[in-house]
C-alpha positions in Angstrom: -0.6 23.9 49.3 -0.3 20.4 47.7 -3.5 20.7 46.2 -2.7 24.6 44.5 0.7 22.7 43.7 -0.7 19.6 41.6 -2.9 22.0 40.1 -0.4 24.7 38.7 1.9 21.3 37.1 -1.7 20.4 35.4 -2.1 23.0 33.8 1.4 23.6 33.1 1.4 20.5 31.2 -1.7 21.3 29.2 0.2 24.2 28.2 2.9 22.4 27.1 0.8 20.5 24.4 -1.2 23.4 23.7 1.8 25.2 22.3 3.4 21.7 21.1 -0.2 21.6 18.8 0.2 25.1 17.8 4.1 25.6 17.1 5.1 22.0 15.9 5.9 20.7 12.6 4.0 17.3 11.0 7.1 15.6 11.4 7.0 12.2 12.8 9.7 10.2 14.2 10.8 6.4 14.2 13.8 5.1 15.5 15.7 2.1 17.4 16.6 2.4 21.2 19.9 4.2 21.2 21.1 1.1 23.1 19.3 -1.8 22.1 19.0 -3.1 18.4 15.5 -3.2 17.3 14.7 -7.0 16.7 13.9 -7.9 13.2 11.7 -10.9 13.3 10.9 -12.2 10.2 8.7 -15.2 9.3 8.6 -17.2 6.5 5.2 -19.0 6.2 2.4 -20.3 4.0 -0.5 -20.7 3.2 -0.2 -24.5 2.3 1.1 -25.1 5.6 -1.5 -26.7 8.5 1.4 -25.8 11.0 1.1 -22.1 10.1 -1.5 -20.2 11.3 -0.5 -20.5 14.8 2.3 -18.2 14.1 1.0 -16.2 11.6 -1.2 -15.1 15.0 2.1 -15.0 17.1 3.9 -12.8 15.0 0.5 -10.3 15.1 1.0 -10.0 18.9 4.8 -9.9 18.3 4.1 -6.5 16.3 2.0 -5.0 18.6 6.0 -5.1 21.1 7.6 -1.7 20.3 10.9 -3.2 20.4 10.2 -5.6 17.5 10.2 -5.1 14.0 7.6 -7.9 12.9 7.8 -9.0 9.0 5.9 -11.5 7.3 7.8 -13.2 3.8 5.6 -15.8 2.9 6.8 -18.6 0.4 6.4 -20.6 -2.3 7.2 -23.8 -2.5 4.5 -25.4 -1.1 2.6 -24.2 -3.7 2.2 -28.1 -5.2 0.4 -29.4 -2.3 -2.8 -27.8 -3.2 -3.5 -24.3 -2.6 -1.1 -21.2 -4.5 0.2 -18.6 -1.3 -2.0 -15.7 -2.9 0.5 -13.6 -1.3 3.8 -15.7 -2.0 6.6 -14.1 -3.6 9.7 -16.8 -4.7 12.5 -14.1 -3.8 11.2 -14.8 -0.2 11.7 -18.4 -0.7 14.9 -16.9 -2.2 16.1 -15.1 0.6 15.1 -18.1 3.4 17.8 -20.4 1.8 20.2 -18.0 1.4 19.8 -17.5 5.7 20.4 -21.3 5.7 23.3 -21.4 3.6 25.0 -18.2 5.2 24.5 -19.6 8.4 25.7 -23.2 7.2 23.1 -25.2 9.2 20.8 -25.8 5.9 17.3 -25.6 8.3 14.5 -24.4 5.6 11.4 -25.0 7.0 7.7 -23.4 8.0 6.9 -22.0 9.6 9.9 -20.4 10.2 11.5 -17.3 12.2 14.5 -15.8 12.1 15.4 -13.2 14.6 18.3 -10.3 13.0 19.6 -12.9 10.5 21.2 -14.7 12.6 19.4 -17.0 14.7 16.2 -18.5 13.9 13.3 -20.9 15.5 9.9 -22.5 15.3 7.5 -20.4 14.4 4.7 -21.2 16.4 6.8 -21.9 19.5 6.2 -19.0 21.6 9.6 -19.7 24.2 11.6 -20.4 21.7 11.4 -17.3 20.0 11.3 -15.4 22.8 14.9 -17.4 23.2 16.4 -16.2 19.6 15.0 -12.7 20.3 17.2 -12.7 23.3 20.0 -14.6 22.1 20.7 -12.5 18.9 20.9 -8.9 21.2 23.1 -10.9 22.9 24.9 -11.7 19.8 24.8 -8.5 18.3 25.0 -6.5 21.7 28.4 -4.4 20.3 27.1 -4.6 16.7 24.1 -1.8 17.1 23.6 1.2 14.9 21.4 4.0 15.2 18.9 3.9 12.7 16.1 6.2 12.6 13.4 7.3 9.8 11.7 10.7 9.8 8.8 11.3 7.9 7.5 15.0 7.2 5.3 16.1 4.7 5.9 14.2 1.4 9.6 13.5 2.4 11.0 10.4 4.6 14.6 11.1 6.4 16.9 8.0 7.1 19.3 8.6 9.6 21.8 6.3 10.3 24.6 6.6 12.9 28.5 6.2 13.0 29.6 2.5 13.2 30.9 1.3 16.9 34.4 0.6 16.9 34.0 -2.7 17.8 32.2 -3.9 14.6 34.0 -5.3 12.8 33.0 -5.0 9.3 31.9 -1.4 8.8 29.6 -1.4 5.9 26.3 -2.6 5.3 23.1 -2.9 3.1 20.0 -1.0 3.4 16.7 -2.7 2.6 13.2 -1.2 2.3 10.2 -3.7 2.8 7.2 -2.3 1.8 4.3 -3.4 4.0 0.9 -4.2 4.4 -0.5 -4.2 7.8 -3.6 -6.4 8.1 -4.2 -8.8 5.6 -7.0 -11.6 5.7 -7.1 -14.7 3.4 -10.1 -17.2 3.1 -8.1 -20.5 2.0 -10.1 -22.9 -0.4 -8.3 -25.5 -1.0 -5.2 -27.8 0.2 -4.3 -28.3 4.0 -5.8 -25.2 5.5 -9.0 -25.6 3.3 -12.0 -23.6 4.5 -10.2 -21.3 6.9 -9.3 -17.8 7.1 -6.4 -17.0 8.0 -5.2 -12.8 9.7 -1.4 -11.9 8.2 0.1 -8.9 9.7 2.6 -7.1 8.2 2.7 -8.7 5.1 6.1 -7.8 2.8 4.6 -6.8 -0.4 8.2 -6.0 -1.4 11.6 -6.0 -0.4 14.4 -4.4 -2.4 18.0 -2.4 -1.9 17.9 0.9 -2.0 22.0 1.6 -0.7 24.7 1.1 1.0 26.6 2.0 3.8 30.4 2.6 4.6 30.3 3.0 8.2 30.1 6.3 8.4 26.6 8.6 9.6 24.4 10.0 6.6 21.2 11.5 6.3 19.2 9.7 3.2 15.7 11.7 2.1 13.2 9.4 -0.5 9.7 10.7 -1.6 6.8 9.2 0.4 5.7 8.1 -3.1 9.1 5.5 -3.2 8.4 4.2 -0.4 4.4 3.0 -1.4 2.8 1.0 -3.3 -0.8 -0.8 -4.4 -2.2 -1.9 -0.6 0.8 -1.0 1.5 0.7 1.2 4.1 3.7 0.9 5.9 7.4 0.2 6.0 10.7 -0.3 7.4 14.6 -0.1 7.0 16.7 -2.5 7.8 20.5 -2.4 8.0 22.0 -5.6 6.8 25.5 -7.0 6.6 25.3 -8.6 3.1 22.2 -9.9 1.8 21.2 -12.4 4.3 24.1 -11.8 7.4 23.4 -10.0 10.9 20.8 -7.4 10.9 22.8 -4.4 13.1 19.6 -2.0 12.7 16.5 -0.8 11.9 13.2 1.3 11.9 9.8 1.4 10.7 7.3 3.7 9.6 3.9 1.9 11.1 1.7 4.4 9.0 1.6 6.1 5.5 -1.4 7.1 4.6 
């Protein structure tokens, strides 16, 4: 009776999917856990930088976690020392100070992390970002909001959720970093000369496309806004401000 049993919820289930193939839509869902903010880990590195590559590899095995959003902003201004970033951009140097100033502590360095845009760490130092990861949901634990990114056919769907009533300030910014996954550099000159060096999710852009008031709101871009030359994926993020806490996110792992 077992046997017949385990049988008839087999092929139950295959019938499940088999009507799931048939009847579904091509839409594809991405979204935040419903109560815990997706970590946005974002690392500011070079390719000048001997101290580097040990967490350009870290933050690769950080985006494999499904409960991290993993984003690499490489820098420019140790561009002098030898060797030009080939994949530099100076509004992420931009962006790095303006972390350190909003958080008052002036710590600009690589390789560096920061974890929601609030607390940051060592790069390469595998506990202690484990620590900021932890410490900023524990930071932001009543700050959350549902963030969630839909993509069918040629269209992508934001959705974004009401703000709790205990956060404080209920508005936000929305940012779109446009990504490439899998990037590898040989470097021919300066302190990583000779190497080759893996970047994963590489920000090939990062720019504002809206605000929010607090309130929940369905957003719908073409596929087309969301690409570019290389890229083939992307995320949202929720800011407060242009470098304060990040209170959610979402990503879209594939494009093409």
């Amino acid at each position: 009776m077992r046997r017949n049993s385990i049988l008839c919820s087999v092929q139950l289930k295959f019938l499940v999917v088999l009507l799931s193939a048939f009847f579904g839509s091509s839409e594809t869902v991405f979204s935040q856990d419903a109560n815990k903010t997706k970590a946005v880990v974002e690392l500011f590195t070079s390719q000048g930088c001997s101290s580097c590559p040990p967490a350009d590899n870290l933050l690769g095995k950080l985006a494999e976690r499904d409960d991290i959003i993993a984003l690499t902003m490489p820098i420019d201004y140790w561009d002098y020392l030898g060797w030009k970033d080939t994949l530099a951009r100076p509004e992420f140097s931009k962006r790095q100070r303006s972390y350190a100033r909003t958080r008052g502590d002036r710590q600009v360095y690589t390789p560096q992390i920061i974890v929601n845009g609030v607390v940051h760490a060592v790069g390469s130092r595998k506990d202690e970002v484990n620590a900021a990861i932890a410490r900023s949901r524990r930071q932001l634990e009543k700050s959350h909001v549902s963030v969630t990114m839909r993509l069918k056919d040629d269209k992508i769907f934001v959705d974004l959720g009401d703000a709790p009533e205990t956060l404080k300030e209920r508005k936000g910014k929305l940012w779109l970093a446009i990504v490439e996954q899998k990037i590898r550099v040989l470097i021919k000159r300066g302190e990583n000369h000779g190497q080759r060096v893996t970047y994963f999710n590489v920000v090939r852009a990062l720019k504002p496309i809206g605000g929010w008031n607090g309130k929940a709101v369905t957003l719908q871009f073409n596929k087309s806004d969301f690409l570019m030359k290389d890229s083939d994926g992307c995320a949202i993020i929720l800011q407060q401000g242009n470098t304060g806490p990040i209170i959610g996110a979402a990503e879209l792992k594939s494009l093409l």
